[in-house]
C-alpha positions in Angstrom: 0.0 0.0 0.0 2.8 2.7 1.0 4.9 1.3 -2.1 1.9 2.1 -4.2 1.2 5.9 -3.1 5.2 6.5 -3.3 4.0 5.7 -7.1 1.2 7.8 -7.1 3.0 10.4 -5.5 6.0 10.2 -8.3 3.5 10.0 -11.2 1.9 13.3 -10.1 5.2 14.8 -9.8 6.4 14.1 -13.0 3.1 15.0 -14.5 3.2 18.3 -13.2 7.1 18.6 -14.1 5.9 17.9 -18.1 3.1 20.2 -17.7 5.5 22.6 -16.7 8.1 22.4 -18.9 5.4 22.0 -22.3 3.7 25.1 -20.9 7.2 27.2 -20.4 8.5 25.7 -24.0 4.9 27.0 -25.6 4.9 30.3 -24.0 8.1 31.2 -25.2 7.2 30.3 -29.1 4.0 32.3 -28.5 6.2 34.8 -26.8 9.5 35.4 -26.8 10.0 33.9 -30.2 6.5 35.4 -32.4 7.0 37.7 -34.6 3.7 38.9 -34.0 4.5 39.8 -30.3 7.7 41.4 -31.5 5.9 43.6 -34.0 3.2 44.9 -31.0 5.9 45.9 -29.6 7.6 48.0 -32.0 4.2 49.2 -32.9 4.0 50.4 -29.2 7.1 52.3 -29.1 6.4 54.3 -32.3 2.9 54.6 -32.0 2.7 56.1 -28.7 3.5 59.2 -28.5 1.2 61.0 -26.2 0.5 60.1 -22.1 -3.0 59.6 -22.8 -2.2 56.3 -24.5 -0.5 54.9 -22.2 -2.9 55.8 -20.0 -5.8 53.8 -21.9 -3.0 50.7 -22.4 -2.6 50.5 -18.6 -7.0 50.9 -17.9 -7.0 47.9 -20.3 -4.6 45.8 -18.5 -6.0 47.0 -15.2 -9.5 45.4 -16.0 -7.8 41.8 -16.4 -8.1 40.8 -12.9 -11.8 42.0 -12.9 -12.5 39.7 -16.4 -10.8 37.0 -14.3 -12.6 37.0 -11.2 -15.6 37.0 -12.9 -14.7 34.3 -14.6 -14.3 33.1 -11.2 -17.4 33.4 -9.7 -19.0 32.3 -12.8 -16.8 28.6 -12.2 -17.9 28.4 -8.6 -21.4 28.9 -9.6 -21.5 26.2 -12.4 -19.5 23.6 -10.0 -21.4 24.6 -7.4 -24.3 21.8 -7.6 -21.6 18.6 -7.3 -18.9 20.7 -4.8 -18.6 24.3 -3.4 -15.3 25.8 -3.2 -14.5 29.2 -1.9 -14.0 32.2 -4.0 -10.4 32.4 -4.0 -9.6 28.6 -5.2 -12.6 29.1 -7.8 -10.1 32.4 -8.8 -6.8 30.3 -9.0 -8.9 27.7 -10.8 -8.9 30.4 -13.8 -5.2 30.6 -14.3 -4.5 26.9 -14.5 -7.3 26.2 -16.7 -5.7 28.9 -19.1 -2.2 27.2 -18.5 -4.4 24.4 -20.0 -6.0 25.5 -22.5 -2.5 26.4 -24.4 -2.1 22.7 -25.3 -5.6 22.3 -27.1 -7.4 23.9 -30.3 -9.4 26.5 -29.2 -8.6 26.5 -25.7 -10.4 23.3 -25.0 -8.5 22.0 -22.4 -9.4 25.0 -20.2 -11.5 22.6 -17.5 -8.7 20.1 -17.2 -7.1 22.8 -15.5 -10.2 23.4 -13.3 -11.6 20.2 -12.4 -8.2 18.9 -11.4 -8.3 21.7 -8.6 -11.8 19.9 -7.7 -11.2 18.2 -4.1 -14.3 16.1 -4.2 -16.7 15.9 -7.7 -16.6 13.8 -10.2 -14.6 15.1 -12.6 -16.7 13.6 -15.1 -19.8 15.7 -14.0 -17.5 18.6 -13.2 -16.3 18.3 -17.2 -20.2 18.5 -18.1 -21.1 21.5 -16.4 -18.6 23.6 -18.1 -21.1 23.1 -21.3 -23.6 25.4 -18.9 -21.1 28.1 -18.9 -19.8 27.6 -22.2 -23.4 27.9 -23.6 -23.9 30.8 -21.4 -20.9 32.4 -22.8 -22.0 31.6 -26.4 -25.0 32.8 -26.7 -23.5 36.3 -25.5 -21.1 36.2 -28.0 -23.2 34.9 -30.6 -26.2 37.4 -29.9 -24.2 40.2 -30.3 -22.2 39.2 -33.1 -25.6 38.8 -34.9 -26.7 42.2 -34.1 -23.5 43.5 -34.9 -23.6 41.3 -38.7 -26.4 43.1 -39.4 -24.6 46.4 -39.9 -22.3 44.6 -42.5 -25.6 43.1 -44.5 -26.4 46.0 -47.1 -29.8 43.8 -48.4 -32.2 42.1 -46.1 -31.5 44.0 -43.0 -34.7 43.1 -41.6 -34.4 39.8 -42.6 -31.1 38.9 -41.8 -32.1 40.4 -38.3 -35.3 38.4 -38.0 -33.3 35.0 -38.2 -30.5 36.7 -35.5 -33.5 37.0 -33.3 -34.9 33.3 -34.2 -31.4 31.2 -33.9 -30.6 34.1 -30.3 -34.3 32.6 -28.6 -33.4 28.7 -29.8 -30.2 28.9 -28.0 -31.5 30.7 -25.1 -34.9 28.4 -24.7 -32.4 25.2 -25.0 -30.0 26.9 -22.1 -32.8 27.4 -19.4 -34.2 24.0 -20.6 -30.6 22.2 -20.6 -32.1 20.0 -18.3 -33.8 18.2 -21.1 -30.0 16.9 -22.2 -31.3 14.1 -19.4 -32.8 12.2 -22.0 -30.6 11.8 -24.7 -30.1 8.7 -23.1 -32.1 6.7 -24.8 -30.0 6.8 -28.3 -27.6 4.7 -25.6 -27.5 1.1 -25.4 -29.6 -0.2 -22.4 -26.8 -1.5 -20.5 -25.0 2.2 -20.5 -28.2 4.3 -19.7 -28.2 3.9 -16.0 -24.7 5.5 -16.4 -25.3 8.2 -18.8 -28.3 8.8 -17.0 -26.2 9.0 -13.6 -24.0 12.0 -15.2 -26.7 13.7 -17.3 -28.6 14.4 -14.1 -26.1 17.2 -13.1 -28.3 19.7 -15.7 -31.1 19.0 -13.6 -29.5 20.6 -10.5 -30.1 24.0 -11.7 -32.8 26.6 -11.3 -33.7 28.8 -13.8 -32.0 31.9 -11.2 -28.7 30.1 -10.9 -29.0 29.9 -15.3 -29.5 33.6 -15.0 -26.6 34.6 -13.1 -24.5 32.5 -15.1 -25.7 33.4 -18.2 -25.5 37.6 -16.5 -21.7 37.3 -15.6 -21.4 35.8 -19.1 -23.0 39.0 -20.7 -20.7 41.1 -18.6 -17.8 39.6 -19.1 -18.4 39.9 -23.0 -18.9 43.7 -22.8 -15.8 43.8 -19.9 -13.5 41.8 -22.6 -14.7 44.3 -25.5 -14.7 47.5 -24.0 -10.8 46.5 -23.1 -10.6 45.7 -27.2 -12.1 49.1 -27.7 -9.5 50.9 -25.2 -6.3 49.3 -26.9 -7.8 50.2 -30.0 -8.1 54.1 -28.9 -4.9 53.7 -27.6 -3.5 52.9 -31.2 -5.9 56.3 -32.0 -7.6 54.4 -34.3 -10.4 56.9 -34.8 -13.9 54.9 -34.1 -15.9 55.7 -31.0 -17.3 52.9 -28.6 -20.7 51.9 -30.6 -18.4 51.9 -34.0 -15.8 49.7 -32.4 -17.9 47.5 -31.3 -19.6 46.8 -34.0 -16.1 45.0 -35.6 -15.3 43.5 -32.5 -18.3 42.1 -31.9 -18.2 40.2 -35.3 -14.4 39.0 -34.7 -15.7 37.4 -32.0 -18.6 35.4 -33.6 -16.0 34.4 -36.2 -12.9 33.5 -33.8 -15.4 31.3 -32.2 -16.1 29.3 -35.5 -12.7 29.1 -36.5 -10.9 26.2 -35.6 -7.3 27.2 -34.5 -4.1 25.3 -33.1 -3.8 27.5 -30.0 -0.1 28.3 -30.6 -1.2 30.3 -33.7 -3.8 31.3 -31.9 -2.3 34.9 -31.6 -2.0 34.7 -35.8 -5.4 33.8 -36.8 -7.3 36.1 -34.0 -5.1 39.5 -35.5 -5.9 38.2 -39.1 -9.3 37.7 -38.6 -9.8 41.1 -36.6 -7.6 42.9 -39.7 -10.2 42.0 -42.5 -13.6 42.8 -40.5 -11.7 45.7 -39.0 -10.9 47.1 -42.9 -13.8 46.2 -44.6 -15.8 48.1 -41.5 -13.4 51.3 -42.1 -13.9 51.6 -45.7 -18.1 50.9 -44.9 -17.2 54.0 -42.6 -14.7 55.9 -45.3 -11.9 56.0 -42.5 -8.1 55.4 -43.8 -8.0 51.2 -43.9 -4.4 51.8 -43.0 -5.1 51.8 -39.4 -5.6 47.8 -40.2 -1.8 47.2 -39.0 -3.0 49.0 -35.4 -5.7 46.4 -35.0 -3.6 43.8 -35.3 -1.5 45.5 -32.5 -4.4 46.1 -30.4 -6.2 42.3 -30.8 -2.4 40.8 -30.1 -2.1 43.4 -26.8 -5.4 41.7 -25.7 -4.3 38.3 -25.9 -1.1 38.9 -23.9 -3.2 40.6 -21.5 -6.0 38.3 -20.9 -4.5 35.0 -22.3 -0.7 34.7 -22.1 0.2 36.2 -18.7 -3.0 34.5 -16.7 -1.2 31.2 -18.3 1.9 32.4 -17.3 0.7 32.7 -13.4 -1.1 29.4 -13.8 2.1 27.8 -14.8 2.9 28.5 -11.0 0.1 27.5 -9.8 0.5 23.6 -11.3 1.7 22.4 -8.3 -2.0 22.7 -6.7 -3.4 20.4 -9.4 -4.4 17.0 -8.0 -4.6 14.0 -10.8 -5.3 11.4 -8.5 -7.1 10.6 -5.3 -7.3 8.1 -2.2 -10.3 6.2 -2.5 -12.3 7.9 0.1 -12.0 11.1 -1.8 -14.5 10.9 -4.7 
């Protein structure tokens, strides 16, 4: 028995030692060695001239730790039903699921760094609920990008806007009914149901109130991430005011989270795809499309903000992560 957790104990160690040193060796190519981070940069330094951006660049970095916490409180309210856990581990929980999320497209692995902070709950379940939040989540960004798309639509306005209002109340009627998931269980073979059925019950655990505030925080998290775009991109003075930026941004959005993306080109493909709905939105507006180089800047800034140094802290935090358990803790 004592030979067997000294194995236990060694696995986890050298676990954490890989995740480690994968998550050092990928920061530093999305880092220290992109292009695209060096060219921020230099963009920075000639670009900013004047206090007042520098100003608006340190507001937007200022607001990370606010998009994080709620982030947080949004995690502790989704895990809630199968094991509370106090604010601050729910917070810490945010920065290794970004540590995470740098090996997988998309940030998918983002809840292997959360459930594995999980004392108690089944980390199957505890996997599950993060499609609450990630619905939540997505139906903010895909409302608004839909109401922003229908500023690009030059025929069919109505239309177009019509169908954004049809697909927004689908989504929204299937979130506060997610408890219906229960019975996909049938197109399971009999001998797996009372299994499936034993994990699909977790949906059932939540009121339509608790649905609301997680699907709230998501909605101000969306306009907390984008009004930190729209800062970086007045610090650039690229010359749109709040409702005009957001239009663009809002759109990026809806797209980045259609494209599929290998998350160490992540940085790449989220500047590109901001670049041509940034420029064909400034020549819709008959601004100078030059300013497209800026938005690259400003959608890069945002990552390293929000993204890279969150993973970076989380990359201390790995030691806290627990991959297995004694048999009495389940």
């Amino acid at each position: 028995m004592i030979h067997r957790a000294k194995i236990i104990k060694s696995t986890e160690i050298t676990v954490k030692i890989i995740i480690v040193l994968l998550g050092i060796f990928i920061l530093y190519q999305k880092i220290f060695m992109n292009q695209n981070v060096t060219d921020v940069w230099n963009e920075i330094k000639t670009s900013f001239t004047e206090k007042n951006q520098f100003l608006l660049m340190t507001f937007a970095f200022l607001l990370v730790p606010i998009n994080i916490y709620m982030e947080g409180i949004k995690w502790k309210l989704q895990i809630k039903p199968i094991e509370d856990i106090s604010n601050w581990k729910s917070f810490l929980s945010i920065f290794t699921g970004m540590t995470a999320g740098m090996f997988f497209p998309n940030r998918a692995g983002n809840f292997l760094g959360r459930i594995f902070m999980l004392e108690k709950a089944d980390r199957i379940k505890a996997a599950m609920v993060t499609i609450v939040g990630g619905m939540a989540q997505m139906i903010a960004t895909v409302g608004i990008g839909f109401i922003a798309a229908t500023f690009f639509v030059d025929n069919n306005k109505i239309i177009f806007l019509i169908l954004s209002v049809l697909i927004l109340t689908l989504l929204i009627l299937i979130y506060f009914n997610i408890h219906l998931l229960k019975y996909i269980q049938f197109i399971f073979p009999k001998k797996y149901k009372e299994k499936v059925n034993y994990y699909l019950e977790i949906f059932s655990l939540y009121s339509n109130i608790e649905l609301l505030k997680i699907l709230a925080i998501s909605f101000a998290r969306y306009f907390l991430y984008t009004f930190q775009f729209v800062l970086l991109i007045w610090a650039f003075n690229i010359p749109l005011n709040y409702f005009q930026a957001m239009i663009p941004i809002s759109l990026t959005y809806l797209s980045m989270m259609i494209i599929p993306f290998i998350t160490i080109t992540e940085i790449a493909v989220r500047g590109s795809v901001s670049i041509v709905i940034f420029e064909k939105w400034l020549e819709m507006n008959e601004i100078s499309t030059s300013f497209g180089v800026m938005v690259f800047s400003a959608s890069s800034l945002l990552w390293i903000f929000n993204i890279a140094i969150p993973a970076v802290i989380g990359l201390f935090l790995t030691h806290r992560l627990k991959f297995f358990r004694n048999k009495n803790e389940s």
